[in-house]
NUZAMI-722631 format. One record per residue: y, x, z of N, C-alpha, C in turn; residue in three letters. Coordinates in pm, whole numbers, plus 50000, padded with zeros to 5 digits. Atoms other than C-alpha are relative to their C-alpha. Example, Ala and Ser with C-alpha at 12.3 -4.5 7.8 and 13.67 -1.06 7.14 Angstrom:
498815008950000495505123050780501205009050000ALA
498814991849994498945136750714501094992350073SER
//
This chain:
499554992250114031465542330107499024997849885UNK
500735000750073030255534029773499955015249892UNK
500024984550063029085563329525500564995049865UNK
499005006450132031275565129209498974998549872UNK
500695008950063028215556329012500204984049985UNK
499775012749933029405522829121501084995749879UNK
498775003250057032725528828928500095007149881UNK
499524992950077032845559728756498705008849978UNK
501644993350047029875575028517500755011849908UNK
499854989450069030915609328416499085004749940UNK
500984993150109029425628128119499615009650071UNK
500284992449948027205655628163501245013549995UNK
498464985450043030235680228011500774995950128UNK
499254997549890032265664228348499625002450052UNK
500494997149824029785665128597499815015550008UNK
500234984249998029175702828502501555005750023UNK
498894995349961033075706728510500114998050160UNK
499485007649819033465687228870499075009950076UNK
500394987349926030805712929004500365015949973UNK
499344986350031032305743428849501004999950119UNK
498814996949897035575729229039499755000450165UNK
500204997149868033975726829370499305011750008UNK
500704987749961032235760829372501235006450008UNK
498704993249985036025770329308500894996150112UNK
498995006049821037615752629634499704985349992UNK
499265010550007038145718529517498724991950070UNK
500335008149956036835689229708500324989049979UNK
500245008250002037965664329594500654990849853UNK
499844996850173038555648729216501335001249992UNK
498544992450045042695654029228499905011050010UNK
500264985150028041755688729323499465007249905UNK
501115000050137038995689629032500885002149914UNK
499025004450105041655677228802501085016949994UNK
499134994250034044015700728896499615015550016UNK
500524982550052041655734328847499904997649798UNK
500484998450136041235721228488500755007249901UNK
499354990950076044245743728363499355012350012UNK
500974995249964042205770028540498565003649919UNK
501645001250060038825763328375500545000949853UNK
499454996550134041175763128007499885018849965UNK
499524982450037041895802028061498705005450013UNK
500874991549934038985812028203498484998349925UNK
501234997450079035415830428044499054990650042UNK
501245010149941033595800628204500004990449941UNK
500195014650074034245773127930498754996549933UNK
501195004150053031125779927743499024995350095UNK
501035007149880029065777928047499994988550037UNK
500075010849940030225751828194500264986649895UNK
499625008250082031055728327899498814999549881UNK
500374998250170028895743027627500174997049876UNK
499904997550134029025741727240501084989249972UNK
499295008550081030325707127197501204993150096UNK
498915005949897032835696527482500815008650008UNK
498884994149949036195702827527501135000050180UNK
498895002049892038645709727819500914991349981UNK
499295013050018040595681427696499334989950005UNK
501115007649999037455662027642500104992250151UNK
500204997749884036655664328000501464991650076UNK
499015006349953040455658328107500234987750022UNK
499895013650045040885626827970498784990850078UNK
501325010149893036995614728171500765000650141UNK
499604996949876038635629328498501254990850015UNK
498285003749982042245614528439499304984249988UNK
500385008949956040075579228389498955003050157UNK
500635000049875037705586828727501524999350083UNK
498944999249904041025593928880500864981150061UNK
499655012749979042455559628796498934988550075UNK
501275011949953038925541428892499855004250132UNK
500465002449830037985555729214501235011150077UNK
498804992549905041525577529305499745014050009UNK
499434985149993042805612329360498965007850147UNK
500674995049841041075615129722498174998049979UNK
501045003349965037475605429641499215011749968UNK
500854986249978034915633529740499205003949881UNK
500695002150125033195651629475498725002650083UNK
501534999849942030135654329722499654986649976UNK
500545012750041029965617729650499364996649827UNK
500485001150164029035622329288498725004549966UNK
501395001750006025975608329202499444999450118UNK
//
């Protein structure tokens, strides 16, 4: 198993989203992906995003990781 450093170099604004979504269930980045309507509503955007990143921002890094290393690949593998 290679680590998606390999493939896929998320910003710090995703990697702080992709651990938001696993403290929330998700395991694995289609799951990630699909808390990010989730993480839109919710009082946790500043935290986890801060000042200058958006929840669309973010989308759009995840929706490319998705295409580079797939829907199934662990987010314990990141980094």
């Amino acid at each position: 198993m290679t680590s998606w450093d390999d493939e896929f170099h998320p910003s710090a604004a995703t990697r702080s989203t992709l651990r938001w979504a696993q403290e929330h269930g998700a395991s694995t980045l289609g799951e990630a992906h699909d808390l990010l309507d989730q993480l839109a509503v919710s009082n946790d955007v500043p935290e986890v995003l801060g000042p200058d990143d958006t929840v669309e921002g973010v989308r759009e890094e995840v929706e490319l990781g998705l295409d580079l290393v797939g829907p199934d690949a662990e987010l314990t593998d990141l980094g």
